[in-house]
N, C-alpha and C positions, 0 to 999 in steps of 0.2 A: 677469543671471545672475552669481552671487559666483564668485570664482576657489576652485578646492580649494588646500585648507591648504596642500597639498608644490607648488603648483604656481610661487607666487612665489621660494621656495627653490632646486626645479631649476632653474627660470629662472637664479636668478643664478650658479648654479657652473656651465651651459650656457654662460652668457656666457662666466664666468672661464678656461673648459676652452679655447674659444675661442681667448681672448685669450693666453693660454699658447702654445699652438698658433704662433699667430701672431710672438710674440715669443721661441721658440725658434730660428723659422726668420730669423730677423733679426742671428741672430749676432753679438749685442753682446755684449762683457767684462765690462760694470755696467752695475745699473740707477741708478747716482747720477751725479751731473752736471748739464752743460748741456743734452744732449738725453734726457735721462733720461724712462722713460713709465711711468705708476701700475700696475709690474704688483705691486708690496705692497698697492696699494689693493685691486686683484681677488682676490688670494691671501687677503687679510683677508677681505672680503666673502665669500670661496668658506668659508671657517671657519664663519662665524656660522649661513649657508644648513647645513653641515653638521650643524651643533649642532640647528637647527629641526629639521630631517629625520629626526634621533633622538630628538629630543624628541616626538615624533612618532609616530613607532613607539612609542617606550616607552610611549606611554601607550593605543595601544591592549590592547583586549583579548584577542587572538587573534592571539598573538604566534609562530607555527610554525617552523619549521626555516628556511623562506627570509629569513622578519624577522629571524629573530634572526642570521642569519648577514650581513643586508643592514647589519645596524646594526653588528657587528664589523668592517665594508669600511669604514663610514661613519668609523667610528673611528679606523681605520687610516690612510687618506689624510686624516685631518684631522691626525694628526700627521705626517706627511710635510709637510703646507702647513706646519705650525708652525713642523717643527723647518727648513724653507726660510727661511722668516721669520725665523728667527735670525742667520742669515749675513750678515756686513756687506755680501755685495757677492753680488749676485744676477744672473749670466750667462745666458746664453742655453743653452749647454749644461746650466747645471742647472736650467731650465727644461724642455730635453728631456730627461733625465734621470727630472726628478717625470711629464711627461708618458707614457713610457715603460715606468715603474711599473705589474708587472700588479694594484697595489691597486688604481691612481687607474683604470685602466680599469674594474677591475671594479665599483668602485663608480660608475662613469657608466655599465654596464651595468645594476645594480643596479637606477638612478635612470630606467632606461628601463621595466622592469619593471615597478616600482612605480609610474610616471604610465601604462601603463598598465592594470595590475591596480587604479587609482582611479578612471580615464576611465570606469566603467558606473554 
């Protein structure tokens, strides 16, 4: 049985929300260093899962009030990760900070919706 389209997608910003999570509560200053951990790698990866996810929707056809509002969340916290990613030096509290965000929730609510209004 093939996996559905959005499903490798949530997976990975599931993962990335995760690892967020995790490395908010670890209260490091930087993520640059000796003991430094890939949370640019996940942030990156949680972007592209985003981008699919609207590319996605946009191209169905029966695009309603909930999609199209799912896809403006999608948007929103994808620029929150970006404009993260820009910062030379990436902490733990603005880690919790992005995690905290009533976008990034709502688009991992969102993301719950939509795997399951596609699970039938």
């Amino acid at each position: 049985m093939s996996q559905h389209p959005l499903a490798e997608s949530i997976e990975d910003i599931e993962v990335a929300y995760e690892f967020m999570l995790a490395y908010a509560a670890q209260g490091r200053k930087t993520d640059i260093g000796e003991n430094s951990v890939p949370i640019r790698d996940y942030l990156t990866k949680m972007t592209g899962a985003l981008d699919a996810i609207y590319n996605y929707l946009k191209a169905q056809q029966n695009q309603g009030a909930f999609i199209k509002a799912a896809m403006e969340d999608l948007m929103i916290a994808k620029e929150i990760v970006e404009l993260t990613l820009k910062k030379k030096n990436i902490g733990s509290q603005c880690i919790d900070n992005v995690n905290a965000s009533v976008h990034i929730r709502t688009m991992i609510t969102d993301l719950f919706i939509l795997e399951d209004l596609e699970s039938d």
